[in-house]
N, C-alpha and C positions, 0 to 999 in steps of 0.2 A: 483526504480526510476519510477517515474509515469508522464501522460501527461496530459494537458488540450488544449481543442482547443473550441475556443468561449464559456467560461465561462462553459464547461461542460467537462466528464473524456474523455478523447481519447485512448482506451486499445489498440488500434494497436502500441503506444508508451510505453507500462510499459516492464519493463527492468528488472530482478535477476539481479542483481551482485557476487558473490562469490568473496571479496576482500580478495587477497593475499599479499598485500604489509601490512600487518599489523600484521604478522605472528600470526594470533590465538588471539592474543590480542585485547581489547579495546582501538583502537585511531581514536577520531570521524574527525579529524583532515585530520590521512593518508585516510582514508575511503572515504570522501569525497572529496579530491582530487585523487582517485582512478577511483571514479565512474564517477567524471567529464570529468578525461580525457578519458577512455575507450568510455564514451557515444559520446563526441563530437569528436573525433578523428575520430571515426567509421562514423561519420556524414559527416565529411567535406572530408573523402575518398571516400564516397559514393555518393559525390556531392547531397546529401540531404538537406531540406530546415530545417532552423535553428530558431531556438524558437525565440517570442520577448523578454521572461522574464524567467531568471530562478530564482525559489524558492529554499533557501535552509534552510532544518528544523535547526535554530540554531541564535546560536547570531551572535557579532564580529568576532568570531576566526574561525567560519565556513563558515562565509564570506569570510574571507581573504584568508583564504586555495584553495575556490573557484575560487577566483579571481585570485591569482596565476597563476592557470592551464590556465583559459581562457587567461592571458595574454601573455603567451608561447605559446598557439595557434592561438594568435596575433585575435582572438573573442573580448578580454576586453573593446571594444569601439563597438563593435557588436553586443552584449546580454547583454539587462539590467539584473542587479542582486542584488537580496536583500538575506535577512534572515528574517522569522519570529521566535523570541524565544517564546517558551511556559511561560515563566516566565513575567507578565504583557502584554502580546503580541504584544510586541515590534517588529517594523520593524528596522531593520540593513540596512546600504544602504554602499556601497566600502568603505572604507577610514574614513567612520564618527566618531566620536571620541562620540556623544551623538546617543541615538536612538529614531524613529520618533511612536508615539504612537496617536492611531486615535482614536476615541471615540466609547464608545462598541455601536453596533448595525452596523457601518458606510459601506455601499456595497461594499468598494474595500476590508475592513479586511476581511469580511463574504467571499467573495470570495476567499482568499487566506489560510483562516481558512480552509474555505472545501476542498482545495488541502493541506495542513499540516495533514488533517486528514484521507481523501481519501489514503494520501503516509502510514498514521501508519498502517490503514487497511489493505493495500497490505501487508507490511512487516511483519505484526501479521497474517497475512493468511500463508503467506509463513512459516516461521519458526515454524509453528501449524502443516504445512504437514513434515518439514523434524524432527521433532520431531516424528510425526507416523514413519515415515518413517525407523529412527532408530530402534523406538521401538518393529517394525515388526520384523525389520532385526537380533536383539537382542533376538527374540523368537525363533523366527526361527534357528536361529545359535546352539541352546538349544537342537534341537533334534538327537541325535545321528546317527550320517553317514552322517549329513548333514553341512558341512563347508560354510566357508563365501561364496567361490564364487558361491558353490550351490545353496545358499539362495539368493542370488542378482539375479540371472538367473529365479529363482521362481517368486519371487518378480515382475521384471522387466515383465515377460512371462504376469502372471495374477494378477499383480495392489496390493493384499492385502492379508493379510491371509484368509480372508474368498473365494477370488477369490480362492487361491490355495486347499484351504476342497473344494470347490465345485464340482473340477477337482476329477475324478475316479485314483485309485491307477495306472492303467498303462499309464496316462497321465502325472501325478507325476513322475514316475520311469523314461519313456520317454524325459521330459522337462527336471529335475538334471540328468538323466545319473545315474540314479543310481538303485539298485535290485529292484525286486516288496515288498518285506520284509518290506525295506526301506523306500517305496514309501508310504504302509500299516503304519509304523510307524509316518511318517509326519502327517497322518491326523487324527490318535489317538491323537499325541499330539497337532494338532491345534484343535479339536473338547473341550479336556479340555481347553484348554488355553482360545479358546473363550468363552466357557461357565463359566469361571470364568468370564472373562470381563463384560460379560450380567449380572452375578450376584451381582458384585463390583455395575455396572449400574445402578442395579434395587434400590439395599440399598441406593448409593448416592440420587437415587431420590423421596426416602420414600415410594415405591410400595411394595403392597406385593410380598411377593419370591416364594408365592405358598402355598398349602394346610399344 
């Protein structure tokens, strides 16, 4: 969830969500009524100041999920609320039965355009890191004497696998808790693994790989 404040991004406002109420599943539906209530709940306990306009990326049905929340938070007459679909870039407005469609170029779409796109770019950054994120934790997990909660401690200490080869074997040993051996084998096996990635790298981007 993302913010604007006089037609430009406001980052003191963008918001993760980790929605739970949708167990692992795809429903754009619970999601969004998830995040709406988490964000403004949080808002109106904190006697914080309340948007004039909320966008929601979607049509009708992600309208109305919206609107729900805000009307059990008794907001629904408090926050205007629309939907932009991607599909003809249709504006949704509460209750409409047809959708209002402004003509391409027009400044108020352009402007809600760049917050629909602005919110993909947040979402596609985030999901890009917890995707490294796994895939670290996944490598890591690979080297023997070294268990999940080792590797999460790793991780968590120095940022990335290249943080953790940085680090000297009895910083290693020191940070998991574990032998100097150990500590010695972690960075054997990050030193190939990374050097496979650079090499995967260089091929993807048509360089040479060396003499």
């Amino acid at each position: 969830m993302i913010s604007f404040t006089d037609g430009r991004p406001d980052r003191a406002g963008y918001r993760h969500y980790k929605i739970m109420s949708t167990h692992g599943e795809i429903d754009d539906y619970k999601a969004i009524a998830e995040a709406v209530a988490r964000r403004y709940q949080r808002l109106l306990n904190e006697e914080k100041p309340l948007p004039d306009l909320i966008l929601v990326d979607g049509g009708k049905g992600q309208v109305s999920a919206a609107r729900k929340v805000l009307d059990a938070l008794n907001l629904g007459k408090k926050i205007s609320l629309m939907g932009l679909a991607k599909r003809d870039e249709e504006l949704w407005m509460p209750g409409a039965s047809d959708p209002i469609r402004l003509p391409e170029g027009d400044p108020g779409l352009r402007i809600l355009q760049q917050v629909r796109d602005e919110t993909h770019r947040f979402a596609t950054t985030h999901n890009q890191k917890l995707r490294a994120a796994d895939l670290n934790l996944s490598t890591l997990e690979g080297v023997p004497g070294i268990g999940p909660s080792k590797s999460k401690k790793l991780l968590t200490t120095y940022k990335s696998l290249e943080g953790i080869y940085d680090r000297s074997s009895d910083e290693i040993a020191k940070t998991a808790g574990v032998g100097l051996e150990v500590a010695e084998t972690v960075r054997d096996f990050l030193g190939r693994a990374l050097d496979s990635r650079e090499i995967g790298k260089t091929a993807r981007e048509g360089k040479p790989q060396g003499p």
